[in-house]
TORVOMAR-712728 format. One record per atom (N, C-alpha, C): x, y, z; residue in one letter. Coordinates in steps of 0.2 Angstrom, whole numbers, padded with zeros to 4 digits, always signed. Each point is the difference from the previous one (the first is absolute). Layout:
BEGIN
XYZA ...
// end
This chain:
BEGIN
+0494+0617+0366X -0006+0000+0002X -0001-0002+0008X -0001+0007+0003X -0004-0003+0010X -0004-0003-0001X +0000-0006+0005X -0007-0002+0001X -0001+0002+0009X -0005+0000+0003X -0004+0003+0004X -0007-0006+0005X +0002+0002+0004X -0007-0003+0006X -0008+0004-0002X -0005-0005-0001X -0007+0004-0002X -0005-0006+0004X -0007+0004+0003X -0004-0001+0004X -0006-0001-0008X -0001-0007+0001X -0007-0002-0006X -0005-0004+0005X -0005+0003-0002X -0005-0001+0000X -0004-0007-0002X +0001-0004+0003X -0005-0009-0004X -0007-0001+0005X -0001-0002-0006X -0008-0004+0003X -0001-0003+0010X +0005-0005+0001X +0002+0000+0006X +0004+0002+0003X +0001+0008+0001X +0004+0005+0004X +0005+0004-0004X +0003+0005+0004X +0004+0002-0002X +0008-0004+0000X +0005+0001-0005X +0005-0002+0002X +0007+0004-0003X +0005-0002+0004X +0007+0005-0005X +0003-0005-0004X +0002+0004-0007X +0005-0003-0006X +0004+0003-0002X +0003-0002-0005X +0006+0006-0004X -0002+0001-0007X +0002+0005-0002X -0003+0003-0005X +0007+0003-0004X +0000+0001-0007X +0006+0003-0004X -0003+0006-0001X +0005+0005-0007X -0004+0005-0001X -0008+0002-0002X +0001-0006-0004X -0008+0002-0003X -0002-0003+0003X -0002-0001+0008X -0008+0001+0005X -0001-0010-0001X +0006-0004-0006X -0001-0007+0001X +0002-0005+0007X -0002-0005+0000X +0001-0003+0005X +0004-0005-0002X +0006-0001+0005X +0005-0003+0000X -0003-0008+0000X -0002-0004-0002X -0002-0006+0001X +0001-0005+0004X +0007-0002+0000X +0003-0002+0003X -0001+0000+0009X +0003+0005+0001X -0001+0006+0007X -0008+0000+0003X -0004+0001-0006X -0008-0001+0003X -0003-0006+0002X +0002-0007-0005X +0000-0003+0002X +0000-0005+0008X +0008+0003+0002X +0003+0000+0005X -0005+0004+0007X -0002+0006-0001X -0004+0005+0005X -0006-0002-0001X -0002-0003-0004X -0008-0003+0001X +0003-0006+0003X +0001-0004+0001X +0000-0005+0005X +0001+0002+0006X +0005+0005+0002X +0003+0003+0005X -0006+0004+0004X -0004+0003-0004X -0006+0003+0004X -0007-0004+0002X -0002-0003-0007X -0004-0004+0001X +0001-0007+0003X +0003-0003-0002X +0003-0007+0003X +0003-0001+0008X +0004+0004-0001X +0005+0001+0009X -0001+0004+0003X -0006+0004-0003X -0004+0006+0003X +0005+0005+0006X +0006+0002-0004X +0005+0005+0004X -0005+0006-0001X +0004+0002+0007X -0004+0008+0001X +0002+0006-0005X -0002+0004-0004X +0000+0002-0004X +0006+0006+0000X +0003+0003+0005X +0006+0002+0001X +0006-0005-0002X -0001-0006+0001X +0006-0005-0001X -0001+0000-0007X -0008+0001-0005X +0000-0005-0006X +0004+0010-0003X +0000+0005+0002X +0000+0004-0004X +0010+0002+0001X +0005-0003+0005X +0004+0001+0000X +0004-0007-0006X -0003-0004+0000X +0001-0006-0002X +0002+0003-0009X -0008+0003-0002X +0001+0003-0006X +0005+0006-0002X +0001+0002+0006X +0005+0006-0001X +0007-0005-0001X +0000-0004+0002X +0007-0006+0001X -0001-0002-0007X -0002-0002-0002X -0002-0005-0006X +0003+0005-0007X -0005+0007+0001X +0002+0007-0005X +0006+0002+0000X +0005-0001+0005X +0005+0001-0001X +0004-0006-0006X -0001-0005+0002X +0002-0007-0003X -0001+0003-0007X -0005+0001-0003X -0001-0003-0007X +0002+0010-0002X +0001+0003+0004X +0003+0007-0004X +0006-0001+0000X +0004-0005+0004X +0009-0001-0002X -0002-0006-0006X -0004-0004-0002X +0002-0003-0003X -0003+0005-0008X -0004+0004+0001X +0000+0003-0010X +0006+0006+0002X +0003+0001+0005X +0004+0006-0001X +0008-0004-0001X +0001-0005+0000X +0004-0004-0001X +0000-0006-0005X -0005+0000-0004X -0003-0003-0005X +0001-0007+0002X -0002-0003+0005X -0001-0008+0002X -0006-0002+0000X -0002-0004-0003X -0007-0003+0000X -0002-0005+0009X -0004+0004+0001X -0004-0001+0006X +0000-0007+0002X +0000-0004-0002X -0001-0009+0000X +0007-0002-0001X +0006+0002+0000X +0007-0002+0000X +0003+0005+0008X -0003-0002+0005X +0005+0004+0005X +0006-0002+0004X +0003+0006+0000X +0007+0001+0002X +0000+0003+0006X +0000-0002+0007X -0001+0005+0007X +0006+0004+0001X +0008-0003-0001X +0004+0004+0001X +0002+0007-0003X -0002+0000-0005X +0001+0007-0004X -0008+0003+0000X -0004-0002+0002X -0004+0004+0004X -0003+0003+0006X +0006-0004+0004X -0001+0003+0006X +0005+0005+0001X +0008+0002-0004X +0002+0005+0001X -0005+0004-0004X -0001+0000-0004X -0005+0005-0004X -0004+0003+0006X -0004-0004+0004X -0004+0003+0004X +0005+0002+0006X +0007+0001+0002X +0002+0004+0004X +0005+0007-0003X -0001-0003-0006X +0002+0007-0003X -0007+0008-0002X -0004-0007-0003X -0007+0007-0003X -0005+0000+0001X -0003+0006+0000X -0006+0002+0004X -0006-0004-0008X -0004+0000+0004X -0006-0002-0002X -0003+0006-0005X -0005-0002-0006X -0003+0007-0004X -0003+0003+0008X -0005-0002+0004X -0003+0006+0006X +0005+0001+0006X +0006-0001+0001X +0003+0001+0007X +0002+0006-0003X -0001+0003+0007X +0004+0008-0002X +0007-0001+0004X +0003+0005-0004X +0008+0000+0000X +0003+0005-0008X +0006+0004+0002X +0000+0005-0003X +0003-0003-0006X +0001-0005-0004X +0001-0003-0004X -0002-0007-0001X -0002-0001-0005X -0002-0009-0003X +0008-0004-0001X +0002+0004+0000X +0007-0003-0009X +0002-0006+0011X +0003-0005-0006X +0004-0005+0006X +0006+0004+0003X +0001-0001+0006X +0007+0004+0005X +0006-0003+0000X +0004+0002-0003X +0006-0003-0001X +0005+0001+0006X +0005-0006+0002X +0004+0000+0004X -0002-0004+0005X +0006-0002+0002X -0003-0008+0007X +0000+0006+0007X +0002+0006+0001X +0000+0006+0004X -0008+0001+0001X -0003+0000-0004X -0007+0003+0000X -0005-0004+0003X -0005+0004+0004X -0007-0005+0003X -0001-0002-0004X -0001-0007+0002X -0006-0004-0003X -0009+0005-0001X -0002-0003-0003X -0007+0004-0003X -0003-0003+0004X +0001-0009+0002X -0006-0003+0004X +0005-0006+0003X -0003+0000+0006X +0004-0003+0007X +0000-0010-0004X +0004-0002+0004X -0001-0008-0003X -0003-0002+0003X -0005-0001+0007X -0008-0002-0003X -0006+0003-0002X +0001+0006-0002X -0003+0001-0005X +0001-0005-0009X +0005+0002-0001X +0002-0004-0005X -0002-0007-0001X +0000-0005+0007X -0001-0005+0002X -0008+0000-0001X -0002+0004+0002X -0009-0002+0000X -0002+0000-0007X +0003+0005-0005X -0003+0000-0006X +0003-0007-0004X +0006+0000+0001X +0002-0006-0003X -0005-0008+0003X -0002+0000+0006X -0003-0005+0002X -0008+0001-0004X -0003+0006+0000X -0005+0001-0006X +0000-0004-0004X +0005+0003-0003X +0000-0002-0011X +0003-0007+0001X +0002-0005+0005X +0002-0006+0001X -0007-0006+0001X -0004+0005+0005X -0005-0003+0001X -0007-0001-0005X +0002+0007-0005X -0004+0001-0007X +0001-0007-0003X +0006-0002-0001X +0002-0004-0003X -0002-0008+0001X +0001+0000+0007X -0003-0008+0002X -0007+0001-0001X -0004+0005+0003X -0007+0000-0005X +0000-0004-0006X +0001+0006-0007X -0001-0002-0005X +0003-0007-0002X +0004-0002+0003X +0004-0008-0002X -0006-0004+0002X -0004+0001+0007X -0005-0004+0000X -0006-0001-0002X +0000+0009-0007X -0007-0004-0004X +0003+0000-0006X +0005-0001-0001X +0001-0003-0005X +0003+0007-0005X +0001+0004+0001X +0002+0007-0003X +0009+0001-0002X +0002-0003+0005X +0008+0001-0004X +0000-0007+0003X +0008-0004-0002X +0002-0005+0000X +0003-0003+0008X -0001-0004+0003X +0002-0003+0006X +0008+0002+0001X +0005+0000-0005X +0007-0001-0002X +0001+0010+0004X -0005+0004-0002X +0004+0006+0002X +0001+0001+0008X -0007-0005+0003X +0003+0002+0007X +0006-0003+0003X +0004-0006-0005X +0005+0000+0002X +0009+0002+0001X -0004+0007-0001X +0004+0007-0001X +0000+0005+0005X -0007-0003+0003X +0000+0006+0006X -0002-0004+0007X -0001-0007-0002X +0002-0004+0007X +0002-0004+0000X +0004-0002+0008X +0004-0006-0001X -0007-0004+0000X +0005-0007-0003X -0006-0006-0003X +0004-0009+0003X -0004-0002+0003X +0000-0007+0002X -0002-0005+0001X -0003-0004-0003X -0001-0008+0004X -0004-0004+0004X -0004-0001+0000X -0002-0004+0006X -0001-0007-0001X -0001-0003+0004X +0001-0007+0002X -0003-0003-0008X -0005+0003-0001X -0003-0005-0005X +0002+0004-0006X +0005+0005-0004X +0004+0001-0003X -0003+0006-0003X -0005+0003+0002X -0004+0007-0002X +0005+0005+0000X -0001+0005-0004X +0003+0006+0000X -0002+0005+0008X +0002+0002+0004X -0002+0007+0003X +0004+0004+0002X -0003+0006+0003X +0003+0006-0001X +0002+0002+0006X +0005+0001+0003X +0004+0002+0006X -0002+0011-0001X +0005+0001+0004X +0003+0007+0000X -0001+0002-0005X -0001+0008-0001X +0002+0003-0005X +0007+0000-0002X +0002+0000-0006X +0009+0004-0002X -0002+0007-0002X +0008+0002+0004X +0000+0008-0003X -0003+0004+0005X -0003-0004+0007X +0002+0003+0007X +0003+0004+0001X -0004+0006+0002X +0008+0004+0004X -0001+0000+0007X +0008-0003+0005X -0001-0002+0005X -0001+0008+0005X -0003+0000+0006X -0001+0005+0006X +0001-0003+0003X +0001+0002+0005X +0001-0002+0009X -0008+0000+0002X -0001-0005+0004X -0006+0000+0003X -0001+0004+0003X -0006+0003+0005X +0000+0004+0004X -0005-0004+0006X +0003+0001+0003X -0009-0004+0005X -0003+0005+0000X -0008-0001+0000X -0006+0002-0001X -0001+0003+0006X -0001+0006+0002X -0004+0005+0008X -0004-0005+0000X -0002+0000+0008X -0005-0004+0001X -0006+0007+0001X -0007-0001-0004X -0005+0006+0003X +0000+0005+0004X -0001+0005-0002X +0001+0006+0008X -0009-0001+0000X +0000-0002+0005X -0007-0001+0007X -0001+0006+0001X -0007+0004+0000X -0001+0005+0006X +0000-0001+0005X +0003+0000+0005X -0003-0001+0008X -0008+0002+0003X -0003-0004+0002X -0008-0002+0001X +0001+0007+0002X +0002+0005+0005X -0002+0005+0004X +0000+0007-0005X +0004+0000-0005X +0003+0004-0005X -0008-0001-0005X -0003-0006-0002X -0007+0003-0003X -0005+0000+0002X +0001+0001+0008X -0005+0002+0005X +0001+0006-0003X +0005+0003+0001X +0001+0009+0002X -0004+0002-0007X +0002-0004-0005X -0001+0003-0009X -0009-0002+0000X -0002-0004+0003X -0009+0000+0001X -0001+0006+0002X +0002+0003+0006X -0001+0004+0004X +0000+0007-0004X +0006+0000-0004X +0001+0007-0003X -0003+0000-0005X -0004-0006-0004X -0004+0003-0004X -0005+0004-0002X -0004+0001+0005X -0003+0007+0000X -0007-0002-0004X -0003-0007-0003X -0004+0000-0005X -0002-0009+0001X -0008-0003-0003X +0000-0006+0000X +0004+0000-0005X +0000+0001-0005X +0001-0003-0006X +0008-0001-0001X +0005+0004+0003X +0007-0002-0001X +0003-0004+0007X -0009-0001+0006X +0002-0003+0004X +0000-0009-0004X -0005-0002-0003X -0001-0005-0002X +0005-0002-0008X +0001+0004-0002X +0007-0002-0004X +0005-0004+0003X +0003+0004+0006X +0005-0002+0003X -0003-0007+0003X -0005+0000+0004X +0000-0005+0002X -0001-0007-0005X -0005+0004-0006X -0001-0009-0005X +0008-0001-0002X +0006+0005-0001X +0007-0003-0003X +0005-0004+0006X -0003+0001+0005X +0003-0002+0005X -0002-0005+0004X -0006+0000+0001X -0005-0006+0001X -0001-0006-0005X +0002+0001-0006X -0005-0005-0006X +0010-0001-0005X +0005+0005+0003X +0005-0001-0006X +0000+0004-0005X -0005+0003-0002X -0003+0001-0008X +0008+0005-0003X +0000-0001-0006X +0005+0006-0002X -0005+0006-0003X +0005+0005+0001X -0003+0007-0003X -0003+0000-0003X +0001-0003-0007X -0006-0001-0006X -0005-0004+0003X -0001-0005+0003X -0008-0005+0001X -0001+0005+0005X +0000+0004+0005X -0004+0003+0002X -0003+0003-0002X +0004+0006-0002X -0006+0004-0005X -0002-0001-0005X +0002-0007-0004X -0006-0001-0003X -0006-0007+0003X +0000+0003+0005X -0006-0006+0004X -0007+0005-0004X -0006-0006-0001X -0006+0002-0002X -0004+0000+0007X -0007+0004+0000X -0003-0001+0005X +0000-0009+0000X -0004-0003-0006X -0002-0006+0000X +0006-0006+0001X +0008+0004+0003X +0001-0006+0004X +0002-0001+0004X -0003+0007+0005X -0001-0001+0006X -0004-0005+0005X -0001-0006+0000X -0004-0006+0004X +0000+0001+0006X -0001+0003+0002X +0000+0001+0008X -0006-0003+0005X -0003-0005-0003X -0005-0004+0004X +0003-0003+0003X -0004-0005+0004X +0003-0005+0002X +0000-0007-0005X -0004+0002-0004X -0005-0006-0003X -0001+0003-0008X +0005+0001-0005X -0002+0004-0007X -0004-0004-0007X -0002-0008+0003X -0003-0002-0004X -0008+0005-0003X -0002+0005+0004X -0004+0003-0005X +0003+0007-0006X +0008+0000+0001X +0004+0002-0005X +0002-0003-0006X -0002-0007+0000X +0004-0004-0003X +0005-0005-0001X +0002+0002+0007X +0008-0001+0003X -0001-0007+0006X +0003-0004+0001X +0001-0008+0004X +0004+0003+0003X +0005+0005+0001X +0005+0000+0006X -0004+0003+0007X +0001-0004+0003X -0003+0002+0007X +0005+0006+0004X -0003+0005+0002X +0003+0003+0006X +0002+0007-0004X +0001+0007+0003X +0001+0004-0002X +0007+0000-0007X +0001+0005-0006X +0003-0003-0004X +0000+0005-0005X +0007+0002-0005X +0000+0003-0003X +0003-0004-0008X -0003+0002-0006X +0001-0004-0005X +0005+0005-0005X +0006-0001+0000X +0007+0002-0004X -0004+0001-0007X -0002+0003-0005X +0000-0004-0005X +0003+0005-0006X +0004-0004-0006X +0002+0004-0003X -0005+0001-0007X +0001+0009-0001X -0006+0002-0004X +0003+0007-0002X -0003+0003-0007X +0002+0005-0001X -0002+0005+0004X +0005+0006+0002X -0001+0006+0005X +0002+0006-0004X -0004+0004+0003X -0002+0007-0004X +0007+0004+0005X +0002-0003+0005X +0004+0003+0003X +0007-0001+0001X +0003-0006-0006X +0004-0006+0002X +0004-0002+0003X -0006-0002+0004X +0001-0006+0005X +0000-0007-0003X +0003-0005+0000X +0003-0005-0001X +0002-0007+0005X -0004-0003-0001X +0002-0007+0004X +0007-0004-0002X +0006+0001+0004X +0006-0005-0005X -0002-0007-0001X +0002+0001-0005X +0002-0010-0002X -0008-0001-0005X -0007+0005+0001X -0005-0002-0002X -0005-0004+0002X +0002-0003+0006X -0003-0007+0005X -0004+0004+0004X -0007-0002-0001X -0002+0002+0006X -0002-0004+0006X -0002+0000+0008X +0001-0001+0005X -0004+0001+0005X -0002-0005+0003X -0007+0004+0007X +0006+0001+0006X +0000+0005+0004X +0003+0002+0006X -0004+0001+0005X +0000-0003+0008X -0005+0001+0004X +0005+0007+0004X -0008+0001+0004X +0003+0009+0002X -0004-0003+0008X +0005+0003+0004X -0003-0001+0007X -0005+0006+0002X -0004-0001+0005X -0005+0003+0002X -0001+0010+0000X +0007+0000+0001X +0000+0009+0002X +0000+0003-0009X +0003-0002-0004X +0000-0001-0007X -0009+0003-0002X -0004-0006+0004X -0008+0001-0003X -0003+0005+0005X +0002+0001+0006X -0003+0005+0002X +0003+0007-0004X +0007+0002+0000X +0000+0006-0002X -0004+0000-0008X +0002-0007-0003X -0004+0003-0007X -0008+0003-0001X -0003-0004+0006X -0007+0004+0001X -0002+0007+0002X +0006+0004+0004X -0001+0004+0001X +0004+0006-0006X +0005-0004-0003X +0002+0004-0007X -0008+0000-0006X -0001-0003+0001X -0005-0002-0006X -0008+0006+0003X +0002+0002+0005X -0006+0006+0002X +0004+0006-0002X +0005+0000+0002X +0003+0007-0002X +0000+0002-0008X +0002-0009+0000X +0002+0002-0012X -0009+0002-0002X -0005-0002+0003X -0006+0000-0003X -0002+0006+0000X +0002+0004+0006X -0001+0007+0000X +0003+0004-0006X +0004-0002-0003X +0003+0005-0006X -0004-0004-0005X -0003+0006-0004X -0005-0002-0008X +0003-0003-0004X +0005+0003-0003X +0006-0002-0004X +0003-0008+0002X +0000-0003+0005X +0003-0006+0000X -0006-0005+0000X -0004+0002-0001X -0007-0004+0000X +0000-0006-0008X +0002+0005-0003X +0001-0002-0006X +0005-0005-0001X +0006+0000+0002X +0006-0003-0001X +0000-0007+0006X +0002-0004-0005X +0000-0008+0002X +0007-0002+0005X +0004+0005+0001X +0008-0001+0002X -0003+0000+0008X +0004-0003+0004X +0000+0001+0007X +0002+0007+0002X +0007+0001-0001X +0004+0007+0001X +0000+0004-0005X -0001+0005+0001X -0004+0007-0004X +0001+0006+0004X +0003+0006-0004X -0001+0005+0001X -0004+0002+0004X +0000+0003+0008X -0008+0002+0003X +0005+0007+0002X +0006+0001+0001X +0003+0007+0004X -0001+0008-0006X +0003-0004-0005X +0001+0005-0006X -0001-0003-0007X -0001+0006-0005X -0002-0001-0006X +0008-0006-0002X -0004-0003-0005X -0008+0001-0003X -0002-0007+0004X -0006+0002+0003X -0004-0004+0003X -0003-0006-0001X +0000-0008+0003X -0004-0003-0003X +0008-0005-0004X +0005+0001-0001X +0002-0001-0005X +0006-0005+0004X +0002-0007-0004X +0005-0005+0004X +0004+0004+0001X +0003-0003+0004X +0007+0001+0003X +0003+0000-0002X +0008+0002-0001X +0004-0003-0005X +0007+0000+0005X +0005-0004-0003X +0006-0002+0005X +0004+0006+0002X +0002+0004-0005X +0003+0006+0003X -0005+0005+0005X -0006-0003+0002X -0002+0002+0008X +0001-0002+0003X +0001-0008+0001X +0002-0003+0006X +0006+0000+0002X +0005+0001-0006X +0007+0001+0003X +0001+0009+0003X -0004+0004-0003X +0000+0007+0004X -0004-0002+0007X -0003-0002+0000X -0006-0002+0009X +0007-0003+0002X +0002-0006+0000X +0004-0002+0004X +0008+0003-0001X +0003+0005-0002X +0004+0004+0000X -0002+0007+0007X -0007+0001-0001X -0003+0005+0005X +0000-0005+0007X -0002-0006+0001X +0000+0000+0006X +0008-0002+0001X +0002-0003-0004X +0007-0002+0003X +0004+0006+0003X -0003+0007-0002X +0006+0006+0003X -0007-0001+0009X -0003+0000-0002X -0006+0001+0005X +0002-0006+0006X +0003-0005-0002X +0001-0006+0005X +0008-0002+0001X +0003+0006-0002X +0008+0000-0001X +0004-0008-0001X -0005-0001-0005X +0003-0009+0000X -0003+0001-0011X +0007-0003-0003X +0000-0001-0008X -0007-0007+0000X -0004+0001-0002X -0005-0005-0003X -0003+0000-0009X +0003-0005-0004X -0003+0001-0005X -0004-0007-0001X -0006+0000-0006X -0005-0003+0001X +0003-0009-0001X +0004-0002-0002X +0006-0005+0000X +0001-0003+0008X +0001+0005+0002X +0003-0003+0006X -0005+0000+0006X -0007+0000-0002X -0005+0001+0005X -0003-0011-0003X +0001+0001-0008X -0001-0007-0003X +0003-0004+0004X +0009+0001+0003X +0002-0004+0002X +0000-0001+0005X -0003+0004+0004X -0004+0000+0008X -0003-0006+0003X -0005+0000-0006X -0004-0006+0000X +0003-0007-0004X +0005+0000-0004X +0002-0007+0000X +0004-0001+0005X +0005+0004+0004X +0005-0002+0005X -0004-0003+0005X -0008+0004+0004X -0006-0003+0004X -0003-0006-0004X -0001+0000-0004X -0004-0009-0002X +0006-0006-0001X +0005+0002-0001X +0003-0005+0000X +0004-0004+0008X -0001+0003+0004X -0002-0002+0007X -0005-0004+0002X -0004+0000-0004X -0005-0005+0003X -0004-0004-0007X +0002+0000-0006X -0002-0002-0006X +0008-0004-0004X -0004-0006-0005X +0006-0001-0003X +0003+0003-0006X +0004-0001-0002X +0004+0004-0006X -0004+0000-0006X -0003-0007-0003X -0005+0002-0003X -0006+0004+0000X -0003+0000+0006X -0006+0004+0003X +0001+0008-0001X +0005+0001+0002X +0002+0005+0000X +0001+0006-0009X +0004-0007-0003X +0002+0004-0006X -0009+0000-0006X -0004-0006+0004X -0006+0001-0003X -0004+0007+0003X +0002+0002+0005X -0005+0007+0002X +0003+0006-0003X +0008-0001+0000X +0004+0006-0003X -0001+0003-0008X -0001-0007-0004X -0001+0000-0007X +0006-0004-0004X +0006-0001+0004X +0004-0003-0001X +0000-0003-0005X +0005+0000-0006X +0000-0005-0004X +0004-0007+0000X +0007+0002+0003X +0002-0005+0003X +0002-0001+0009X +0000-0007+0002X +0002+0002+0007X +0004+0003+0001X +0005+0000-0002X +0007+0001+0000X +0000+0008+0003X -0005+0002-0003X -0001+0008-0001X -0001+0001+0009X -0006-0007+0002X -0001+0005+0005X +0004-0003+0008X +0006-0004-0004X +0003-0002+0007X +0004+0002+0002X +0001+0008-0002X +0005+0007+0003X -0004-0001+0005X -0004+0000+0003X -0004+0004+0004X +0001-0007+0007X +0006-0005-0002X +0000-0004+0005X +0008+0001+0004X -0002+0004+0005X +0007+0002+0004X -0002-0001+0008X +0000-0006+0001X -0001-0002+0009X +0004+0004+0004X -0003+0002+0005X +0005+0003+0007X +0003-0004+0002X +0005+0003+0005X +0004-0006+0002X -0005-0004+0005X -0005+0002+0002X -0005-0002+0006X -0002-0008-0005X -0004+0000-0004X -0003-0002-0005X +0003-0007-0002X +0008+0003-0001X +0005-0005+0000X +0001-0006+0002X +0001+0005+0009X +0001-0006+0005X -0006-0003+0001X -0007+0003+0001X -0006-0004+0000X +0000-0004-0002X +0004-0001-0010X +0001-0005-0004X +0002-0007+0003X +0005+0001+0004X +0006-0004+0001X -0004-0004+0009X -0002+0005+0004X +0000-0003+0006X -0008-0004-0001X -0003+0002-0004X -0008-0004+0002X -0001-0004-0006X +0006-0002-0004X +0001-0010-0003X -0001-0003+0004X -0001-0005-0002X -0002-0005+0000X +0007-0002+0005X +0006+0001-0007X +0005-0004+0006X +0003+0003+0006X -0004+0006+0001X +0005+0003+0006X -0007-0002+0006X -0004-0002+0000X -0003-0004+0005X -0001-0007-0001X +0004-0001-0004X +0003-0009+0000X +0007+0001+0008X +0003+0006-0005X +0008-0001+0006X -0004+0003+0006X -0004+0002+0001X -0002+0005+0006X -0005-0007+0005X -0002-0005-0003X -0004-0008+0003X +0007-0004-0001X +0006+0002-0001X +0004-0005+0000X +0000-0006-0003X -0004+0001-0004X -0003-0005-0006X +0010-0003-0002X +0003+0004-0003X +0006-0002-0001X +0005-0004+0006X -0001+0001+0007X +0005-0003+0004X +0003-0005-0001X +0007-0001+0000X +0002-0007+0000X +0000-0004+0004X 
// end
């Protein structure tokens, strides 16, 4: 029996699960992704790769008749480097024999599904669904002062070489000068600007509402207490899907060039009938079908056009990081990873790489180096 990734329908919201032949839900695994979506509110690309991780688990374990609540990670992690999944394509399923032969999937891939069906597992041990005793077969387990069981590293790691992390590729300020310039239009002039001005990613722009655009000074007759111009992140279903990660939503302030262009986009979209209707900020005004959101395979085709036009590679990623490697210059780590969407800091302290200028300011404008500079130390 395959089991398989399926997109269900609940009362509050969509989510993904696994499913066997007859269209049943894997219980266990559901379990698991409803906490994952609704609980830890992952973005829903992660909850659907997740499921995909999960489906693979419980189809080696009925094609190897092991009961899903007794696992074994080592004989199913060659499993997963030997055989293809029921939906991978490849010109055979059957397992590939000989240590001569590619791998079917890389060892952190391998690594990622194993940490899935590990982390399925402390789940369920914490409501009570299998026994405490199994996680101590897929973690190391030890000690603490007051003699409580806890749970260290995974076992059955497979080790990698680390890599360091690229630090962001930044557009150069002058470089999305040129890309304004080439736009030829307000409305893919102020895309680039909210993505680069405000951070936002590809999905939260296009899916911004007119209603959360604040661009007063003062939007308490909105509803809204945040003072000063400002745009509201927020995650909701989209016809276009667009998608907020993590599910958090977020107030972003937008500097002044921001509200002036949006005034003069907002007479142009008003002139088209067809968008009159539609609640989206960015909408088709150039070509059919008219009126109708935007979706992301046009913003990566817009900025593939200007990028031949401004002979510099720009994609909508790298305009996001524009604006964090600028705010973090004059904002704190925190501050910064709140305007980003960040969910953890950690995420956003790539974006901390002092010049060597920056460095030495560090060092010569202490404290103590106007101590030795007063002679404060002489003997």
């Amino acid at each position: 029996m395959a089991h398989r990734q399926f997109k269900f329908e609940a009362l509050v919201g969509p989510y993904w699960s696994v499913i066997d032949d007859h269209y049943d839900k894997v219980e266990p695994a559901d379990t698991y992704l409803q906490f994952l979506a609704f609980s830890r509110r992952l973005a829903e690309g992660t909850c659907h790769r997740y499921a995909s991780d999960l489906a693979l688990y419980f189809t080696w374990c009925d094609r190897t008749k092991r009961q899903w609540d007794d696992p074994d990670i080592t004989p199913f992690q060659i499993w997963l480097r030997t055989t293809p999944g029921p939906e991978e394509q490849r010109r055979s399923r059957q397992a590939l024999a000989g240590p001569g032969s590619p791998p079917v999937r890389s060892d952190p891939v391998v690594d990622r599904i194993c940490m899935v069906v590990c982390e399925m597992f402390r789940h369920l041990a914490s409501q009570g669904v299998v026994p405490f005793e199994i996680l101590t077969r897929l973690f190391e387990v030890g000690r603490s002062h007051d003699g409580l069981l806890i749970l260290s590293g995974r076992r059955h790691r497979l080790k990698k070489r680390r890599k360091k992390r690229p630090m962001p590729a930044a557009v150069p300020i002058t470089v999305v000068r040129s890309l304004l310039e080439a736009t030829g239009n307000l409305r893919d002039f102020l895309l680039i600007l909210v993505m680069t001005c405000a951070g936002l990613r590809r999905g939260e722009a296009i899916g911004l509402r007119l209603s959360d655009m604040h661009l007063l000074p003062d939007s308490l007759s909105l509803g809204c207490a945040f003072k000063g111009a400002h745009v509201h992140v927020t995650p909701r279903e989209s016809t276009n899907g667009a998608v907020v990660k993590g599910g958090v939503a977020r107030i972003v302030p937008v500097p002044r060039t921001v509200t002036q262009v949006y005034s003069l986009y907002r007479q142009e979209r008003d002139r088209v009938p067809h968008a009159t209707s539609c609640d989206y900020v960015f909408v088709n005004l150039y070509q059919e079908p008219l009126g109708e959101p935007m979706k992301a395979h046009a913003v990566n085709e817009l900025l593939e056009r200007l990028s031949t036009k401004v002979g510099y590679k720009v994609n909508p990623h790298s305009l996001r990081h524009t604006f964090g490697s600028s705010a973090i210059e004059t904002a704190s780590v925190d501050v910064v990873a709140e305007l980003m969407g960040h969910a953890w800091v950690t995420t956003t302290q790539v974006y901390l790489h002092p010049d060597e200028q920056r460095l030495r300011d560090a060092v010569e404008q202490s404290s103590i180096a106007d101590l030795l500079e007063d002679g404060a130390l002489d003997s």
